[in-house]
PDB file of N, CA, C and O in Angstrom:
ATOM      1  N   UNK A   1       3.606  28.754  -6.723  1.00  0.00           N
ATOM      2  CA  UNK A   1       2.731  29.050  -5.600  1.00  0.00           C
ATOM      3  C   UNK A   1       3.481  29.929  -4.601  1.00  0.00           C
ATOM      4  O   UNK A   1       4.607  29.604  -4.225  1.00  0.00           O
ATOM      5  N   UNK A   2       2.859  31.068  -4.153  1.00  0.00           N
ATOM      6  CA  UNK A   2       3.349  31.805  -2.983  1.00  0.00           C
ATOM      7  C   UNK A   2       3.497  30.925  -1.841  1.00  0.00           C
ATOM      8  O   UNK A   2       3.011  29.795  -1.896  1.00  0.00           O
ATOM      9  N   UNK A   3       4.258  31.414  -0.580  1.00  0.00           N
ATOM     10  CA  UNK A   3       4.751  31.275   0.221  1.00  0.00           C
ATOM     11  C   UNK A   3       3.798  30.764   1.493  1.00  0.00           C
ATOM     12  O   UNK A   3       3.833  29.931   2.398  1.00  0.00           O
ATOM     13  N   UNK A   4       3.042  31.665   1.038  1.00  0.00           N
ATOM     14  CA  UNK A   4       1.345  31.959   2.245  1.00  0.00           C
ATOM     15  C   UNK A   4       0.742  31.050   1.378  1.00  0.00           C
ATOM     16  O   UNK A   4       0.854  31.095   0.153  1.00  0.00           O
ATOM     17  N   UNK A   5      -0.208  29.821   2.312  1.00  0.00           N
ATOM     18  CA  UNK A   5      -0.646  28.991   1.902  1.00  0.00           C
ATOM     19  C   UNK A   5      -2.108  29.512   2.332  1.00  0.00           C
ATOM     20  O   UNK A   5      -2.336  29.971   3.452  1.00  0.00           O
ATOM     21  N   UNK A   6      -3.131  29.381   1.253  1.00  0.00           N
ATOM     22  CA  UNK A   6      -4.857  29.624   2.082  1.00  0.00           C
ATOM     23  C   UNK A   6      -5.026  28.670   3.220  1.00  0.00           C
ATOM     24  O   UNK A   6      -4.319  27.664   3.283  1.00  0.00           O
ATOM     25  N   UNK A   7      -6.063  28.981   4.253  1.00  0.00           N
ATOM     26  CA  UNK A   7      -6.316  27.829   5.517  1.00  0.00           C
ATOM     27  C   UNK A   7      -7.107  27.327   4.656  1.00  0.00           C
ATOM     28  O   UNK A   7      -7.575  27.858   3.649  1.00  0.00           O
ATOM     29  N   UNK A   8      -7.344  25.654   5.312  1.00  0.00           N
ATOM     30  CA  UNK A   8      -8.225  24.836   4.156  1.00  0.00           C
ATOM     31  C   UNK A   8      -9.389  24.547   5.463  1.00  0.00           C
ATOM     32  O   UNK A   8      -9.179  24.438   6.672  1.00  0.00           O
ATOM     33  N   UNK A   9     -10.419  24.489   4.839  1.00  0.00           N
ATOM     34  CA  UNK A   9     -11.697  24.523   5.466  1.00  0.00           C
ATOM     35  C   UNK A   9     -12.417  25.861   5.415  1.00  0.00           C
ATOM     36  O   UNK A   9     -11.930  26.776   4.752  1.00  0.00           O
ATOM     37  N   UNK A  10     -13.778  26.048   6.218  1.00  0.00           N
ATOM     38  CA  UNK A  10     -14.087  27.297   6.429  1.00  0.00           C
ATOM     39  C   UNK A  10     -13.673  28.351   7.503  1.00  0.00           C
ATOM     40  O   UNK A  10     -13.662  28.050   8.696  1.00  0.00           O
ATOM     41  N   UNK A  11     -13.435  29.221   7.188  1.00  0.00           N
ATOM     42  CA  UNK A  11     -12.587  30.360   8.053  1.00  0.00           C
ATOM     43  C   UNK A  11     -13.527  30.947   9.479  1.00  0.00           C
ATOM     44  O   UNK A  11     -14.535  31.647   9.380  1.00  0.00           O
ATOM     45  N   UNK A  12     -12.891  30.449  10.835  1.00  0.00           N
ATOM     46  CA  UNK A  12     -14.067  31.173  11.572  1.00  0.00           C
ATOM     47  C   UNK A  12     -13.960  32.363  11.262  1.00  0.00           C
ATOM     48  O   UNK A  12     -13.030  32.950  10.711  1.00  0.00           O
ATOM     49  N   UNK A  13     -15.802  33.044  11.946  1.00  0.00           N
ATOM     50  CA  UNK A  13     -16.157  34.363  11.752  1.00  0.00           C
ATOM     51  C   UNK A  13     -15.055  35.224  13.109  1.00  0.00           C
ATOM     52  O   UNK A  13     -14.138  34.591  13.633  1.00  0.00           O
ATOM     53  N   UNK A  14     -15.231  36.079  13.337  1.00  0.00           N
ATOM     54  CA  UNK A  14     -14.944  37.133  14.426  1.00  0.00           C
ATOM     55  C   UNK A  14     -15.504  36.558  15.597  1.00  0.00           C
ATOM     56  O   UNK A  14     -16.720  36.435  15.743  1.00  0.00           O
ATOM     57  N   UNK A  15     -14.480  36.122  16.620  1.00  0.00           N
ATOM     58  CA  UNK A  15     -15.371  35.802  17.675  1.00  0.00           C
ATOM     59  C   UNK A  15     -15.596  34.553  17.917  1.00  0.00           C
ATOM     60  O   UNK A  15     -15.827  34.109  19.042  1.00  0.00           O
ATOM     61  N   UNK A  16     -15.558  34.038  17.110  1.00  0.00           N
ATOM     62  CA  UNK A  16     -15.946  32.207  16.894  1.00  0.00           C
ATOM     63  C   UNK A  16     -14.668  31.550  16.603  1.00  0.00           C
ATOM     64  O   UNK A  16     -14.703  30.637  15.778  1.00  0.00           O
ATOM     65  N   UNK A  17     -13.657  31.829  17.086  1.00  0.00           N
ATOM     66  CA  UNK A  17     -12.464  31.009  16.862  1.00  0.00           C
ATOM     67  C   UNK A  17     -12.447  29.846  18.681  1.00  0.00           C
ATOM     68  O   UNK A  17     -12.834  29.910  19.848  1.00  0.00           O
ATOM     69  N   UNK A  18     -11.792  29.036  17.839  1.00  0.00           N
ATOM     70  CA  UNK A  18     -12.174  27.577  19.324  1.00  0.00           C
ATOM     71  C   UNK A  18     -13.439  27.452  19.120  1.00  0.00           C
ATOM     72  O   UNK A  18     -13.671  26.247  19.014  1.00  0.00           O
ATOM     73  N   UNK A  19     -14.585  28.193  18.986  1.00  0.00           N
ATOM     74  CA  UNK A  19     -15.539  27.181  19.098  1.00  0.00           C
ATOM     75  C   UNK A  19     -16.651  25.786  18.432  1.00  0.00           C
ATOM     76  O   UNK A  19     -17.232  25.938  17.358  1.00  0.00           O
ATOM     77  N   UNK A  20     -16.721  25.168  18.827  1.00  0.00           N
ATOM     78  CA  UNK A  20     -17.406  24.215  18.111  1.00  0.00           C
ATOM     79  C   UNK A  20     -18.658  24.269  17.432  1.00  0.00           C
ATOM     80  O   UNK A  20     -19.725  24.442  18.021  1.00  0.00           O
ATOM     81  N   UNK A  21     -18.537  24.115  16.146  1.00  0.00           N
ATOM     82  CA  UNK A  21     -20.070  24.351  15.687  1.00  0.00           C
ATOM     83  C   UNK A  21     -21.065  23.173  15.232  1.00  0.00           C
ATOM     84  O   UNK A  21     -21.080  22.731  14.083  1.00  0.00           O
ATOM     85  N   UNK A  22     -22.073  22.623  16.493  1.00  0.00           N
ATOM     86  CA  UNK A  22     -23.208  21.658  16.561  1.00  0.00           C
ATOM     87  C   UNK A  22     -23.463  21.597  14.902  1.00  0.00           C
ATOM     88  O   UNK A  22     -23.890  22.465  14.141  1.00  0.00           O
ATOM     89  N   UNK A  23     -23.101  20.446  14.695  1.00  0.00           N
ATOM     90  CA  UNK A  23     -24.612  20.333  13.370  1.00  0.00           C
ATOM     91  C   UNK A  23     -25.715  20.013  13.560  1.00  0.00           C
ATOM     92  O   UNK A  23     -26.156  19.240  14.411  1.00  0.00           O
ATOM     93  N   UNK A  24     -26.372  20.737  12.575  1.00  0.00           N
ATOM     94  CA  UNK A  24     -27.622  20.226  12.901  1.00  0.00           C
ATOM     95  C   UNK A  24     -28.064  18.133  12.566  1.00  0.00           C
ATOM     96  O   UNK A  24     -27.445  17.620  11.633  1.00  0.00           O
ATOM     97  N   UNK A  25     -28.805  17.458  13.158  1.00  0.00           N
ATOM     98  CA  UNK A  25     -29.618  16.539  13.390  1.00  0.00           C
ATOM     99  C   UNK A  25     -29.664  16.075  11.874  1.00  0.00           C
ATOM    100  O   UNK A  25     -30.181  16.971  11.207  1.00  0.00           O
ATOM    101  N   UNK A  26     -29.332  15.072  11.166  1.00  0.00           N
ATOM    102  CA  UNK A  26     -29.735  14.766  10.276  1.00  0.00           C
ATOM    103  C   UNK A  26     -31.576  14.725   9.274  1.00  0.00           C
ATOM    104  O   UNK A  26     -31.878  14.771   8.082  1.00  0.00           O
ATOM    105  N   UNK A  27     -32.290  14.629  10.432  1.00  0.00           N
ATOM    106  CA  UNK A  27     -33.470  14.639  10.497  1.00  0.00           C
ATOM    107  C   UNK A  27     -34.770  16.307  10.227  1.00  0.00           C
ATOM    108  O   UNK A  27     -35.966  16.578  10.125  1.00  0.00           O
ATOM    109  N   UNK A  28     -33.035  17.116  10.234  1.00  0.00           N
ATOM    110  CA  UNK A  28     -33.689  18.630   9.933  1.00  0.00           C
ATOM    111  C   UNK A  28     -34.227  18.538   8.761  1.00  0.00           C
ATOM    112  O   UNK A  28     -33.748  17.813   7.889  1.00  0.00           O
ATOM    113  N   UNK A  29     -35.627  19.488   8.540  1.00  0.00           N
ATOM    114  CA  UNK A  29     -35.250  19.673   7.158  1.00  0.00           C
ATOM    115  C   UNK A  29     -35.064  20.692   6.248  1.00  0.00           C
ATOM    116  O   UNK A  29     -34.930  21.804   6.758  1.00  0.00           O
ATOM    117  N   UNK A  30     -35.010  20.616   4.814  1.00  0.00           N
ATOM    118  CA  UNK A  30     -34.350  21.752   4.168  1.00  0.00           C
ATOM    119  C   UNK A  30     -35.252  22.888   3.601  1.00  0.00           C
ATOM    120  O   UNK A  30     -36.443  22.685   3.362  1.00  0.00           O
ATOM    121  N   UNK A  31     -34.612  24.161   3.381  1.00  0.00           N
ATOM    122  CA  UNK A  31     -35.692  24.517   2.635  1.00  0.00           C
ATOM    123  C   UNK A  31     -36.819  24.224   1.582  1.00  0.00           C
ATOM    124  O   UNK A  31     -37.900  24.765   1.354  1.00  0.00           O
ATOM    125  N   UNK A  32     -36.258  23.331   1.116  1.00  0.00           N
ATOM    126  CA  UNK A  32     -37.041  22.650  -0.493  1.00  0.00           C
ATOM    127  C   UNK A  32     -38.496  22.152   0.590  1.00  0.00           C
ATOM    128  O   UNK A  32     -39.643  22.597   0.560  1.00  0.00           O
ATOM    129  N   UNK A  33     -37.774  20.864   1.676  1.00  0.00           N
ATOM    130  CA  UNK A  33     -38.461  20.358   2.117  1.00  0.00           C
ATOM    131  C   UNK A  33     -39.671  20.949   3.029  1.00  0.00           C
ATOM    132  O   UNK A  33     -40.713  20.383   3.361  1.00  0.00           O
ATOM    133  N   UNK A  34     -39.350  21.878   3.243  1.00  0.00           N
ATOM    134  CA  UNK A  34     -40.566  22.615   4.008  1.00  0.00           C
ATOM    135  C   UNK A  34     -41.401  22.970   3.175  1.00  0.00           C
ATOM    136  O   UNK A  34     -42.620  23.055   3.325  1.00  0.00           O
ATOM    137  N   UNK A  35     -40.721  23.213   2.180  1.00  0.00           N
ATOM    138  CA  UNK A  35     -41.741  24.025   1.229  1.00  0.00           C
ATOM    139  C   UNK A  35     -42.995  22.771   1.084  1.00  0.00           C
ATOM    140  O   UNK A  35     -44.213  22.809   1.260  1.00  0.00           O
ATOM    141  N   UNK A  36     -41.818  21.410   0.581  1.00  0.00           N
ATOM    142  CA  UNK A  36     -42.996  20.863  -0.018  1.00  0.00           C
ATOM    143  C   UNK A  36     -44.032  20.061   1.158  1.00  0.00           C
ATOM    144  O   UNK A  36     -45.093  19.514   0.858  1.00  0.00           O
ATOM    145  N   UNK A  37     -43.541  20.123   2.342  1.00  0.00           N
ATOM    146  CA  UNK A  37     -44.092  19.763   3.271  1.00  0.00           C
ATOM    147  C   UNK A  37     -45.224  20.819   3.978  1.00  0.00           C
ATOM    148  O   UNK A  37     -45.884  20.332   4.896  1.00  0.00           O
ATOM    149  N   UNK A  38     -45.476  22.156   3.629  1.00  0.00           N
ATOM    150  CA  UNK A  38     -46.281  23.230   3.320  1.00  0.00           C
ATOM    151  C   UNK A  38     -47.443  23.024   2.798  1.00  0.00           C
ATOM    152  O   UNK A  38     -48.587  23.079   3.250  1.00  0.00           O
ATOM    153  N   UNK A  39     -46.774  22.652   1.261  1.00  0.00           N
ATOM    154  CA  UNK A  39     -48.331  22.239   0.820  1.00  0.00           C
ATOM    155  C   UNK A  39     -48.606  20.844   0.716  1.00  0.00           C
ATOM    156  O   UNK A  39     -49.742  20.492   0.398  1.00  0.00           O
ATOM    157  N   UNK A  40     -47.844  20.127   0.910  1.00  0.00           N
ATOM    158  CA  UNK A  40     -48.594  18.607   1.878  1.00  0.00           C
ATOM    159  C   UNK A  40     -49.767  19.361   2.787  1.00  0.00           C
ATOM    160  O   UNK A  40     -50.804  19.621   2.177  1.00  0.00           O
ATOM    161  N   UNK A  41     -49.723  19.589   3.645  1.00  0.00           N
ATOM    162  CA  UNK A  41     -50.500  19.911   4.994  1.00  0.00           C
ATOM    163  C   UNK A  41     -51.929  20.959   4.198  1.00  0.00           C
ATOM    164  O   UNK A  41     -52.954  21.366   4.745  1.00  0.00           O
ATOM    165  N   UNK A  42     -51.493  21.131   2.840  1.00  0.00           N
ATOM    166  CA  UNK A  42     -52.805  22.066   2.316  1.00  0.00           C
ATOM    167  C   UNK A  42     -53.188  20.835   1.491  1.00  0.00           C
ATOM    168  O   UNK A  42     -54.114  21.235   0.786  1.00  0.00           O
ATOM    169  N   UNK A  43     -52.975  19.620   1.226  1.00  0.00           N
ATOM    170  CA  UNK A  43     -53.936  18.551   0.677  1.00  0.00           C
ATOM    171  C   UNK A  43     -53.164  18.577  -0.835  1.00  0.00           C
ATOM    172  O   UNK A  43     -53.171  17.560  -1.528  1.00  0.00           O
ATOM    173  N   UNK A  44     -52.762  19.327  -1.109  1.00  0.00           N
ATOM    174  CA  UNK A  44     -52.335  19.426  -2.415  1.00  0.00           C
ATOM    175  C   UNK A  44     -51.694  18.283  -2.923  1.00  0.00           C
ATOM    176  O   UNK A  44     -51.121  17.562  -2.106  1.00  0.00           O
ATOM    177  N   UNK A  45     -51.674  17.877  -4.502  1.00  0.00           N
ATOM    178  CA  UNK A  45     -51.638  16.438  -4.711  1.00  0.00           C
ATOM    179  C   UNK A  45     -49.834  16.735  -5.788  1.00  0.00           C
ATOM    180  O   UNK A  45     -49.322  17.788  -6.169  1.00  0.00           O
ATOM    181  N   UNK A  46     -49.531  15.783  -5.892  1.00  0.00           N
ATOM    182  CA  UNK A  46     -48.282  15.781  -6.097  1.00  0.00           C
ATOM    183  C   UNK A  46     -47.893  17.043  -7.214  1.00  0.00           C
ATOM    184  O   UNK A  46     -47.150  18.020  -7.131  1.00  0.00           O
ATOM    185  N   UNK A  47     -48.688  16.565  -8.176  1.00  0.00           N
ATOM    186  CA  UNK A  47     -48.934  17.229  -9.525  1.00  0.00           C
ATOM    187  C   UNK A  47     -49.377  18.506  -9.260  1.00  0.00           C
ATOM    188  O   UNK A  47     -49.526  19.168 -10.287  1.00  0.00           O
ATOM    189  N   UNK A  48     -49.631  19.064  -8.262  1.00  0.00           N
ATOM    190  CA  UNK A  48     -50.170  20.216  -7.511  1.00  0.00           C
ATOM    191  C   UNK A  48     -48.735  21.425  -6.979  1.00  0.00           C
ATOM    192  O   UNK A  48     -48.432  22.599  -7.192  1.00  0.00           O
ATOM    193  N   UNK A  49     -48.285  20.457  -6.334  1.00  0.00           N
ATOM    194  CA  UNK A  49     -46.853  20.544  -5.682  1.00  0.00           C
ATOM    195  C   UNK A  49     -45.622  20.960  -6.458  1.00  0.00           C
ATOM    196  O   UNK A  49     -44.734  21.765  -6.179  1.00  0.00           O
ATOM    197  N   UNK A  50     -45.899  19.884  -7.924  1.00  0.00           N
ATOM    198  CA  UNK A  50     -45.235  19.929  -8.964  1.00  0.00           C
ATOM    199  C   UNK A  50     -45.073  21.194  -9.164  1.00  0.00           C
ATOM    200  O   UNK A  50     -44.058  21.832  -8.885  1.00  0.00           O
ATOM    201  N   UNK A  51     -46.403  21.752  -9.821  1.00  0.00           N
ATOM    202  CA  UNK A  51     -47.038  23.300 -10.207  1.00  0.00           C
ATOM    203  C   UNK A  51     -46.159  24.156  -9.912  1.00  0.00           C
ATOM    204  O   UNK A  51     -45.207  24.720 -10.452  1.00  0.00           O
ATOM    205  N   UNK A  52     -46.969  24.121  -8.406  1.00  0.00           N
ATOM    206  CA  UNK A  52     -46.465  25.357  -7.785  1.00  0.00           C
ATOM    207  C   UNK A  52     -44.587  25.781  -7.300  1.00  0.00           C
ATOM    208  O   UNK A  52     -44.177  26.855  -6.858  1.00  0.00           O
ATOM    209  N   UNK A  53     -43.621  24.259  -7.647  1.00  0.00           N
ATOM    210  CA  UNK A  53     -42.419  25.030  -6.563  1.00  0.00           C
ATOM    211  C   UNK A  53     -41.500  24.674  -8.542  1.00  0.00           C
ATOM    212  O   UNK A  53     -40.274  24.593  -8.610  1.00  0.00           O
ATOM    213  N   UNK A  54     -42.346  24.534  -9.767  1.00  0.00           N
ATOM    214  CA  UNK A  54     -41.505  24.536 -11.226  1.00  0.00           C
ATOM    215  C   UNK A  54     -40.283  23.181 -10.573  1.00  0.00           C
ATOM    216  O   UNK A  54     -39.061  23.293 -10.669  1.00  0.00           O
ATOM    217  N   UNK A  55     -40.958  22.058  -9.978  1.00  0.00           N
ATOM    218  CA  UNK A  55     -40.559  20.753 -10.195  1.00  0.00           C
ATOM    219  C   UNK A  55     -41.112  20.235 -11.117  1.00  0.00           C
ATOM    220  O   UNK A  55     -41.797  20.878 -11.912  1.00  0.00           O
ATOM    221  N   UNK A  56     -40.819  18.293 -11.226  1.00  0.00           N
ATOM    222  CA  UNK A  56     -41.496  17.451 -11.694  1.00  0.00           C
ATOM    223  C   UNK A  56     -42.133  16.622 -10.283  1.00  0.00           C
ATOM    224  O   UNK A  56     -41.945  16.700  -9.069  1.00  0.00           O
ATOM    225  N   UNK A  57     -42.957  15.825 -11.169  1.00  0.00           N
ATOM    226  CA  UNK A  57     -43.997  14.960 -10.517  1.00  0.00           C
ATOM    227  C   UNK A  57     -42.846  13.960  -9.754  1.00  0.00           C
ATOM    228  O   UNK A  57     -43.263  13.847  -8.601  1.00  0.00           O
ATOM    229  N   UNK A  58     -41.586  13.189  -9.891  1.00  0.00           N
ATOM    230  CA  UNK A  58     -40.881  12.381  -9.515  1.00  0.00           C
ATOM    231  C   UNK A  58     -40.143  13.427  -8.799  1.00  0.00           C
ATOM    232  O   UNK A  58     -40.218  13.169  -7.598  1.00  0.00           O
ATOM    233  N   UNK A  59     -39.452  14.510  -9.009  1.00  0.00           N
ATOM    234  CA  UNK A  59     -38.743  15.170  -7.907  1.00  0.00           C
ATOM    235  C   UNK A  59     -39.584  15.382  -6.514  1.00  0.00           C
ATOM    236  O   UNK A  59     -39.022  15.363  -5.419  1.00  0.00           O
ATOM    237  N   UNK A  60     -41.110  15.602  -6.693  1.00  0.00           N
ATOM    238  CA  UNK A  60     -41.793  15.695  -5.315  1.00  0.00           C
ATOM    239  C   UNK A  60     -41.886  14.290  -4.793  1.00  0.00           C
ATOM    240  O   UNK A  60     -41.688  14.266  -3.578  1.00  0.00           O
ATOM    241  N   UNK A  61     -42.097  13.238  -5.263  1.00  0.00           N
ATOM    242  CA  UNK A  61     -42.098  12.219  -4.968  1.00  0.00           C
ATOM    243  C   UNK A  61     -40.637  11.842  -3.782  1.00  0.00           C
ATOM    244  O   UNK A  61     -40.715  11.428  -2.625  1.00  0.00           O
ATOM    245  N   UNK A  62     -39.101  12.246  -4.780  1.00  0.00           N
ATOM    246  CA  UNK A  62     -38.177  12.354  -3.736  1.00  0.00           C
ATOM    247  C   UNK A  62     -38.115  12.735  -2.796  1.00  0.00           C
ATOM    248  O   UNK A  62     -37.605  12.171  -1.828  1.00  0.00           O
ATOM    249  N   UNK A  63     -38.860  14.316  -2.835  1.00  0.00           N
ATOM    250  CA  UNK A  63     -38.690  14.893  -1.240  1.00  0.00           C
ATOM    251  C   UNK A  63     -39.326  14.189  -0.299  1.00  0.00           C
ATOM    252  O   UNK A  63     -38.945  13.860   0.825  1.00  0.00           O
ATOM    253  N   UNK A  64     -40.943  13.866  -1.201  1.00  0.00           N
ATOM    254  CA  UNK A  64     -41.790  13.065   0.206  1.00  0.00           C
ATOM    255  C   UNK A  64     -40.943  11.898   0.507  1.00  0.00           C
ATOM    256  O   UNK A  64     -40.779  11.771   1.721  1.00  0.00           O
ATOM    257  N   UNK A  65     -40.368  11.028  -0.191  1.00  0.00           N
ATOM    258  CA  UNK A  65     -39.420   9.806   0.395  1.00  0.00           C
ATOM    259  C   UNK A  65     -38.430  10.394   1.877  1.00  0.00           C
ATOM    260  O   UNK A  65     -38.311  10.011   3.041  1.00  0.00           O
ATOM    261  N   UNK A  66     -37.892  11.442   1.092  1.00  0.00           N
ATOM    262  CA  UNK A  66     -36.757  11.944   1.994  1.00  0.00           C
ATOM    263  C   UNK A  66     -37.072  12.646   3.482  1.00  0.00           C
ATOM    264  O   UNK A  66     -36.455  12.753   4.541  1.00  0.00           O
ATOM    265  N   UNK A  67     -38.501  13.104   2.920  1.00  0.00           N
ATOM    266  CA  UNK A  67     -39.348  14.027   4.420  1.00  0.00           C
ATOM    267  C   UNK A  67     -39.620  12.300   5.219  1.00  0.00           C
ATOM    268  O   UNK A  67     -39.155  12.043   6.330  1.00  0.00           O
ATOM    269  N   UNK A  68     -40.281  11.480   4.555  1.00  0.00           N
ATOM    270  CA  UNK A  68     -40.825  10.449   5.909  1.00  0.00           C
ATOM    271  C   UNK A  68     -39.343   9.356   5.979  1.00  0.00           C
ATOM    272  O   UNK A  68     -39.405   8.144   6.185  1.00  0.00           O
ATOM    273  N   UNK A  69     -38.507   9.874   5.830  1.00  0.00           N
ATOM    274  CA  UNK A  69     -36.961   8.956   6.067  1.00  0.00           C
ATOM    275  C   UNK A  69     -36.601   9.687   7.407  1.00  0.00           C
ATOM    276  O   UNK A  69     -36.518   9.020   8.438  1.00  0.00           O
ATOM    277  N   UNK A  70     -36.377  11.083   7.421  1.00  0.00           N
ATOM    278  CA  UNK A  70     -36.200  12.156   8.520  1.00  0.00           C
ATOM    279  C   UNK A  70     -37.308  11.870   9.518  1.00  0.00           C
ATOM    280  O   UNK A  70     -37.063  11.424  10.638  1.00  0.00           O
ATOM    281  N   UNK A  71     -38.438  12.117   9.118  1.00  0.00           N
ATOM    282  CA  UNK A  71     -39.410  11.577  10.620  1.00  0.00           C
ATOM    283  C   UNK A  71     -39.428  10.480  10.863  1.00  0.00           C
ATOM    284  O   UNK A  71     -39.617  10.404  12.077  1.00  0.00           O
ATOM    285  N   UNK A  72     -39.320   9.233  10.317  1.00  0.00           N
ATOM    286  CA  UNK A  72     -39.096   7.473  11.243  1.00  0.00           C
ATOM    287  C   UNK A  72     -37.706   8.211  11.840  1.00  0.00           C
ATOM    288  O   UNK A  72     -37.775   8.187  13.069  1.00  0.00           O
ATOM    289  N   UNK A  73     -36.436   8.875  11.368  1.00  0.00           N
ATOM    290  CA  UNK A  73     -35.338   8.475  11.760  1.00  0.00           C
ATOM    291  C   UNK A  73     -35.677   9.364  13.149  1.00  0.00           C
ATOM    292  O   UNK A  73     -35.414   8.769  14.194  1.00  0.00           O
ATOM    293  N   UNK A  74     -36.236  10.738  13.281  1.00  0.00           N
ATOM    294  CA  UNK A  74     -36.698  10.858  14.317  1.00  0.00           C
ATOM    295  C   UNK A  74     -37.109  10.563  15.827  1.00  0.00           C
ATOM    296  O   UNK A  74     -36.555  10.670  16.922  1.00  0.00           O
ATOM    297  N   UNK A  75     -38.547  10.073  15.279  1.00  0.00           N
ATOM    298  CA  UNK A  75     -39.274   8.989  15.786  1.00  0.00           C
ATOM    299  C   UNK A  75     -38.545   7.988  16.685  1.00  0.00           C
ATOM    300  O   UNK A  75     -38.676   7.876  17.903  1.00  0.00           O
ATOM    301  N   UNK A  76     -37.676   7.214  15.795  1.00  0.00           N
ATOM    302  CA  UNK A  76     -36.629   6.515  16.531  1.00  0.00           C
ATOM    303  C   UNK A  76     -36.029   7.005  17.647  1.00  0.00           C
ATOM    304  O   UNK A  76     -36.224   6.660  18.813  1.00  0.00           O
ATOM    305  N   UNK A  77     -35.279   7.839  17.217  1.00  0.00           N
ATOM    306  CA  UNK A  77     -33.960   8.705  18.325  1.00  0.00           C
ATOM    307  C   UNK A  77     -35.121   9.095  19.407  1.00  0.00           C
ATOM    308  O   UNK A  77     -34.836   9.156  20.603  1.00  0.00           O
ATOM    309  N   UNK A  78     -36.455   9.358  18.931  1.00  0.00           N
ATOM    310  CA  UNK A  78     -37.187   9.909  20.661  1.00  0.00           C
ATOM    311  C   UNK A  78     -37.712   8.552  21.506  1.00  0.00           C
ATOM    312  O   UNK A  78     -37.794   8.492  22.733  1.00  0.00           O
ATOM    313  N   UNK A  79     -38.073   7.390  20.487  1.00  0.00           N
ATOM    314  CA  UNK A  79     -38.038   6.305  20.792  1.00  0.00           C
ATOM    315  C   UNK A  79     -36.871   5.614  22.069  1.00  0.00           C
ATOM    316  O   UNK A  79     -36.985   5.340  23.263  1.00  0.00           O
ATOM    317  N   UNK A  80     -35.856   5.538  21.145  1.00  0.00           N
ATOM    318  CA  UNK A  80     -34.578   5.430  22.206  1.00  0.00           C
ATOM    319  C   UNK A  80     -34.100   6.285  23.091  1.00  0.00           C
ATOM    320  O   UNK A  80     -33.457   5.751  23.995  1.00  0.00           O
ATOM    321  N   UNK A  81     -34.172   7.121  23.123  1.00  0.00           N
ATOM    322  CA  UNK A  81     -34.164   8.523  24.709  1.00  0.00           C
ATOM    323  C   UNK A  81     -35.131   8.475  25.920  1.00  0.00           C
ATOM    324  O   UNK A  81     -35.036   8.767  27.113  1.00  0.00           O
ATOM    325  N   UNK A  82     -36.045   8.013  25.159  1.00  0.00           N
ATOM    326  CA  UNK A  82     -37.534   7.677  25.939  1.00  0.00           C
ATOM    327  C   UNK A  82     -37.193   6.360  26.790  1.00  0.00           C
ATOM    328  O   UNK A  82     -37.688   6.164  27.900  1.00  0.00           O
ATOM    329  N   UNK A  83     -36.096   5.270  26.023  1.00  0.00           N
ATOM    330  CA  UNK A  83     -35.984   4.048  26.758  1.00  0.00           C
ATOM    331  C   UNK A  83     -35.232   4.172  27.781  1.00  0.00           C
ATOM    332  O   UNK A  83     -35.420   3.572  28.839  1.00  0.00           O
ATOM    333  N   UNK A  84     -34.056   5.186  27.494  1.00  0.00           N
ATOM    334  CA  UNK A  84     -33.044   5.174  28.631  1.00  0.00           C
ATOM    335  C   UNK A  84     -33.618   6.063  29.635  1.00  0.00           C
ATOM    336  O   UNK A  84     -33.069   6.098  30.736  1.00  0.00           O
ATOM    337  N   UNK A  85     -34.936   6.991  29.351  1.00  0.00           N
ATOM    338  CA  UNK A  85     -35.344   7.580  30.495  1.00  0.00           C
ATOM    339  C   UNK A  85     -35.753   7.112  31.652  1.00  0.00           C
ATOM    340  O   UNK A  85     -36.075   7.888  32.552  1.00  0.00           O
TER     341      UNK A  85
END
């Protein structure tokens, strides 16, 4: 091994050295999830969903688990902000 060791992690950009970078909220969601939360809101039925994003019927099933896990966990956090207000 050379002498010069790589930095371990990701390298700040130009400009962005010291600063801290917010993550996002656990409760965001992902691209997949918008998608399938898209055509939720058009009525479309799982097997529908399936179709259209070349899933299966149980992979949409996951996202919807994972989409209403993110909104209770939500829900909550505005719940509790709301109390200490």
């Amino acid at each position: 091994m050379s002498g010069k060791e790589k930095p371990k992690g990701p390298v700040p950009q130009k400009g962005q050295e010291g600063k801290s970078k917010e993550k996002d909220p656990p409760w965001f969601f992902t691209r997949r999830e918008s998608e399938v939360i898209d055509l939720m809101l058009q009525l479309k039925s799982n097997e529908e969903i399936a179709r259209a994003l070349h899933i299966s019927v149980h992979t949409v099933a996951s996202y919807k688990k994972r989409i209403m896990n993110k909104v209770r966990m939500a829900e909550r956090v505005q719940s509790k902000k709301e109390e200490k207000a």
